[in-house]
C-alpha angles and dihedrals in degrees: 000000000000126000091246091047094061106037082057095055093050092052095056102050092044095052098218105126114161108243131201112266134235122215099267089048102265127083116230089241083053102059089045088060104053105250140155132250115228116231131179113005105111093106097037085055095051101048078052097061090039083068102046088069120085121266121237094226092042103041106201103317121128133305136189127193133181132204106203130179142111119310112278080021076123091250090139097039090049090049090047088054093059094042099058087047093059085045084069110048121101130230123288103027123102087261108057124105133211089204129018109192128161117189139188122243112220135212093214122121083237081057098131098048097042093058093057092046096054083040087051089044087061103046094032146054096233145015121238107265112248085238092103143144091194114068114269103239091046091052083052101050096048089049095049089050090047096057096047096044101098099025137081104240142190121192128165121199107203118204096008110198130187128184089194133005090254083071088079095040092055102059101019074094090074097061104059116204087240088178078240094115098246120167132217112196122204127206120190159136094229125083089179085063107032085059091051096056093044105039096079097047122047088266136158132224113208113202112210103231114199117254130267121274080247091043093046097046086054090054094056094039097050093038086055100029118024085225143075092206106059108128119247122202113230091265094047093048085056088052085054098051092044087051101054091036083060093043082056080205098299104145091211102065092030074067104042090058086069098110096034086058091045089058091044091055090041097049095051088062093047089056091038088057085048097054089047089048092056099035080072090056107030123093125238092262088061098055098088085063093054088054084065116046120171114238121194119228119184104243140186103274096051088069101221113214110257115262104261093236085053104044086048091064100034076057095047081046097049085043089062097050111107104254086239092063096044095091087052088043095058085042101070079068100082085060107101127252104286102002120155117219143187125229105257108049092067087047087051098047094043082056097052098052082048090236090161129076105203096045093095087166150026090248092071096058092092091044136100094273090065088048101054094037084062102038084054088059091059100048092055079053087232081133127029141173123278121256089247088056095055088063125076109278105208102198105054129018084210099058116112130143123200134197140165111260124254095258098037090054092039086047083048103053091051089047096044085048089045086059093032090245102143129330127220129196091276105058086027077068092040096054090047088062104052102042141045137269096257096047091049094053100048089041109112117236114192106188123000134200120212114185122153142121104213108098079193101066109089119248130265098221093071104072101029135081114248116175093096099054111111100175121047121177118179140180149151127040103335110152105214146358125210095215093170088081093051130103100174143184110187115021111185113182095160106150096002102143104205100060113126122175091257082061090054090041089060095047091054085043102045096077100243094167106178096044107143099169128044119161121163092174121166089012132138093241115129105183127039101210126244081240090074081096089074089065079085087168105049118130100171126049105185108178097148117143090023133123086235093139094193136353121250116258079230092074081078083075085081094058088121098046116021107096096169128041111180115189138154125058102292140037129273100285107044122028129188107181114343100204105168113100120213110217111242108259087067087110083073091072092090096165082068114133112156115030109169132194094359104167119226093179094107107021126106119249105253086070081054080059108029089063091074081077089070088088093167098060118128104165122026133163123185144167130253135193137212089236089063101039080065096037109087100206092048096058100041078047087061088033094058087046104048086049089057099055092085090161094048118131105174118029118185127200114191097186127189108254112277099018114146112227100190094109080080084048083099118047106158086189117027116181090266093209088062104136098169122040107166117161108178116204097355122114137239124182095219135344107295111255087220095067085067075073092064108088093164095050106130095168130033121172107181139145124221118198098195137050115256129168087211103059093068082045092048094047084039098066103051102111091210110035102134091163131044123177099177117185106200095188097186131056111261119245093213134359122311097227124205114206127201094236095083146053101046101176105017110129105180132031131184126183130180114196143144095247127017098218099149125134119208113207127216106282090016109147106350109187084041104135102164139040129176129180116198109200114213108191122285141182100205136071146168139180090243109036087081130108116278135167090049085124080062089068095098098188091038114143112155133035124200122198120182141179156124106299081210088078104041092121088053111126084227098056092049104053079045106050083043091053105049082040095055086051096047093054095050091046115130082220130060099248120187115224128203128196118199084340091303108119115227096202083179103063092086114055111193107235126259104264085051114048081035086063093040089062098038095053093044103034089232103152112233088256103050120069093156096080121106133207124238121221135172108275106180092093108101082232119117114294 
């Protein structure tokens, strides 16, 4: 089959012909057809093509790359845009293909056969027959290489699925690396598997980012209207905002309010034509009322049904979805609209309702299978990250909040209420509605999620039964709670804005034997009562972002059941002013596995001591002062400890600024499974020779205050180091260099430092995505002590530079800034860079050929980037 013949089949199943465009973007036939407008993938394009043309240090060989993101994120239409631009190239340029195939990635248990059959139909005349003695897929495999042997080839495998990583080695046989610079690129939900298919290969994974709020608003507008510049009367324009906040710039459900935005506008005229209508009626007196008139917006309380396009592909998601996370799934319903959430409360709360069949017990909470169970999650896109955390964070490399977006929450708690799963305020509304007093009252709830601001709506307690109910979560601005018919479970009160310590006092006083979970965070309480000793179940105590001064010496009463005990003002990973004191026969809570920020500051040092009895701990964060770092027994007492948790995972050191840590430089005997060491503020001489030990070691934050050889040597070599904040706290006397020998794994790396002065050889980090350099004052500078080698980070996609605005006119800061500038430009990927958290999107120009070719293949003038592309959309396939 020829290049042009199947570029033309494809097409046509896939329904995305380029049309001819109209002023405002759009063709008139276009907008009679349904289709939809394409916004914001210039960059992404050219970053694209960027990647087609051969690399210096790879030569041609072979390269895989993977767009990965939620389903309607626009990974098919951006792959299709590629994919017609290579159609039109002609022989003998970087671009041209040999072969152009596009192929369709199946969920059938056949998968793997099915997809090189559909690729051999398409460079062959004619696929094997099944009457074979050799096994069909091997027979594939060796057809399909043969064919491409000898030629330069393009395929792209949309929606790629795999039930289990042998899938891709199965079938990777059948693309030689001919040394010929062919390209394989890879669309899918999944980031476990788009980094499976790139990793070997020099590849790239692409992440799909949501639009801009600009970007997003010309979608809508050009999917309902054709046009940017419709007028939109002042009630129309906040639908509009509520809308896209809720879309969060995901291009599938800006489309999918379509219709809702059609009814507002019309509506409003509607209402417009009316006032007119009874201005000519009305008397003078009337007229103050008119001025005013009352518009309608859906909001969230009326619980709008979900768009059709958008509930379709919230259901293919949720199909996807392994059957043993269903149940966790339908459990990130009960968060409020909006809310931001760390990692570890979801996976505590899925423990203590016993969601999960293989955690047997508390200990594995802080091992691999929460953190698959979790990462899972992600991968199905049920939870994603929020908007701010797609942006650069420029105080910890670390930080990322996640949360479920508006329509899959609001998909799940519809699902979780249809199976009688959970029930929130909404279809708690919804129910009450459709059934009678009596129905709604014998019906079992389970677990019930209570979440509004209106202290004037009534509350739900009152006409349902709730004896049954095991998991209770509430916020906002709820009146009261009859805790008295409870018999809970889990009890979850953060941000609920009327708890007052009565209110505590009747929960450890209501004989709720079996509570697990009991978290009043961010709440106004000031006093956790003596009677916390009757929870004689409780196996988390969460009091974080409270005005509790100290914790009663009766919480040791839990020695045999708490497992988690969360204080200070933050969560574990990042702390302000812990201000809640543990009494001092907390080291008695030897079931203890997560304590987190427990302050030292002002305890003696025989607590320091005492803790080592804590022999369960997995993940601890505490808090350190000057005054002990100088103080000897107080350091041999944290010495002695940190020797006995054994057990012990993450370990956080808050330190007082200045404190010198390198009393912990020499640990004859670390806790070797140690997968988090972070110290903020405090001082080593040099990297710890000890930490070379830690082979499961995944995140490391240290400063350094003097120049060795060995430290880059020592952090290397950690097999699995993903995440590197490194403080050089002295100016270098030569280059840092970083070799290609080490780091095998490592994604992100942050360094503050006087002087930048680090080198990057050819093959260094190369996984390596993000780099940030964080620049703290400094008198001296120099044209070479700058960073250099950045182009060599083959898999680099954002650049972080950061420093006091105050010295933007240093001579330091400059060469800096137009070094890493000047890589960034040359870069072979697109690479975002961000500048005190502000993004430059025009420090890389695409070349000639290739913006030439942009605006040949899409028709876009010279002048004019604000045009947009239109494309079929009535496929089911992302928008």
């Amino acid at each position: 089959m020829t290049q042009s013949n199947s570029h033309a089949e494809h097409s046509s199943s896939y329904g995305h012909p380029f049309a001819a465009r109209s002023n405002n973007g759009v063709s008139p036939q276009d907008a009679e057809d349904g289709v939809h407008p394409i916004v914001g993938l210039d960059r992404p394009t050219k970053m694209l093509l960027r990647w087609l043309s051969p690399l210096e240090e790879m030569g041609k060989r072979l390269r895989v790359m993977s767009i990965v993101g939620p389903a309607g994120m626009g990974k098919t239409t951006l792959a299709l845009e590629l994919r017609k631009w290579i159609s039109c190239q002609t022989s003998g340029g970087d671009h041209h293909f040999q072969f152009n195939v596009m192929a369709q990635a199946s969920r059938r248990a056949d998968r793997n056969e099915l997809l090189l059959r559909d690729i051999l139909s398409q460079i062959s005349d004619s696929a094997p027959a099944r009457a074979s003695e050799q096994p069909q897929l091997e027979l594939l495999v060796r057809r399909v290489s043969q064919r491409l042997q000898d030629k330069r080839y393009f395929i792209l495998i949309d929606d790629m699925y795999m039930r289990r990583e042998s899938d891709w080695d199965k079938i990777k046989g059948a693309f030689p690396d001919n040394n010929l610079g062919s390209r394989i690129l890879i669309t899918t939900r999944f980031p476990s598997i788009a980094w499976l298919c790139s990793s070997d290969s020099g590849g790239l994974v692409h992440a799909m980012k949501p639009l801009s709020k600009m970007d997003s608003e010309r979608l809508l507008l050009l999917k309902a209207f054709g046009s940017v510049d419709i007028p939109l009367p002042e009630n129309v324009k906040l639908f509009v905002d509520n809308s896209l906040m809720r879309c969060e710039g995901i291009p599938l459900f800006i489309i999918g309010m379509e219709d809702s935005l059609k009814q507002q506008l019309q509506q409003q005229q509607q209402q417009q034509q009316q006032k007119k209508d009874e201005e000519a009626q009305q008397h003078q007196e009337e007229a103050e009322d008119v001025k005013h008139p009352r518009i309608e917006i859906c909001n969230e309380e009326q619980a709008p049904q979900l768009p059709k396009q958008i509930e379709q592909a919230l259901a293919s998601t949720f199909d996807d979805i392994p059957y043993e996370l269903r149940s966790l799934s339908l459990y990130m319903s009960m968060f409020p609209y909006g809310y931001k959430f760390d990692k570890d409360r979801p996976v505590m709360k899925w423990l203590c309702e016993d969601l999960t069949d293989d955690w047997d017990e508390w200990r594995n909470v802080e091992d691999a299978d929460a953190e698959k169970y979790f990462s899972q999650l992600v991968d199905t896109n049920v939870i994603t990250l929020t908007a701010a955390s797609y942006k650069i964070n420029q105080n910890e490399a670390e930080a990322s909040q996640w949360h479920v977006n508006h329509f899959m929450q609001q998909f799940l708690a519809s699902k979780s209420a249809e199976t009688g799963f959970a029930f929130t305020s909404a279809t708690l509304n919804l129910e009450a509605g459709s059934e009678t007093g009596h129905g709604n009252k014998t019906k079992i709830r389970r677990r019930l999620a209570v979440h509004h601001s209106d202290p004037s709506l009534p509350s739900p307690f009152e006409t349902i039964d709730l004896s049954q109910t095991r998991s209770l979560a509430v916020s906002g601005m709820i009146s009261t709670i009859p805790f008295e018919k409870f018999n809970l479970v889990v009890l979850d009160l953060e941000g609920w804005e009327n708890l007052k310590d009565d209110d505590l006092l009747k929960v450890c006083r209501s004989k709720m034997f079996f509570l697990q979970y009991l978290s009043v965070r961010n709440t106004r309480v000031r006093k956790l009562p003596e009677e916390i000793k009757e929870l004689c179940s409780l196996m988390l105590l969460d009091v974080r972002g409270t005005q509790i001064q100290k914790l009663p010496k009766q919480i040791v009463g839990l020695r045999s059941t708490l497992r988690a005990l969360l204080l200070g003002s933050e969560g574990i990973n990042n702390i302000i002013a812990p201000t809640t004191r543990v009494p001092h026969g907390v080291q008695h809570l030897n079931m203890l596995s997560t304590l987190a920020t427990i302050d030292l500051s002002k305890q003696p040092a025989s607590f320091v001591e005492a803790l080592g009895a804590m022999e369960n701990l997995r993940v601890l964060a505490i808090t350190w002062s000057f005054h002990q770092s100088s103080d000897g027994t107080y350091r041999e007492a944290l010495r002695s400890s940190i020797k006995k948790w054994k057990r012990l995972k993450s370990l956080t050191i808050h330190c007082g600024f200045g404190c010198s840590m390198e009393f912990l430089g020499y640990l004859p005997d670390p806790p070797q499974d140690l997968e988090k060491f972070k110290v903020t503020a405090g001082r080593f001489v040099t990297v710890p020779k000890w930490i070379r030990k830690l082979e499961f070691l995944s995140f490391a934050q240290i400063t350094i205050c003097r120049q060795s050889k060995d430290d880059l040597q020592i952090l290397g070599h950690l097999l699995n180091l993903e995440c590197l904040v490194l403080g050089l706290d002295f100016i270098p006397e030569e280059a840092i260099v970083i070799e290609s020998a080490g780091f095998p794994e490592i994604q992100r790396f942050s360094v503050d430092c006087l002087v930048p002065w680090l080198t990057f050889t050819t093959g260094a980090m190369r996984k390596l995505t993000y780099l940030q350099l964080k620049l703290l004052p400094c008198p001296a500078s120099s044209q070479t002590s700058i960073p250099s080698g950045i182009g060599s980070l083959q898999n680099l996609t954002k650049v972080a530079l950061c420093y006091d605005k105050r010295f933007t006119d240093s001579p330091n800061v400059k060469v800096t800034e137009d070094a890493v500038r000047e890589a960034v430009a040359g870069h072979h990927n697109q690479v975002d860079l961000f500048i005190n958290g502000v993004q430059y999107y025009d420090v890389q120009e695409a070349d000639e050929e290739t913006e030439g070719a942009i605006r040949t293949q899409s028709g876009i003038d010279a002048g004019n980037k604000d045009d947009v592309i239109a494309t079929d959309a009535d496929t089911g396939r992302d928008a």
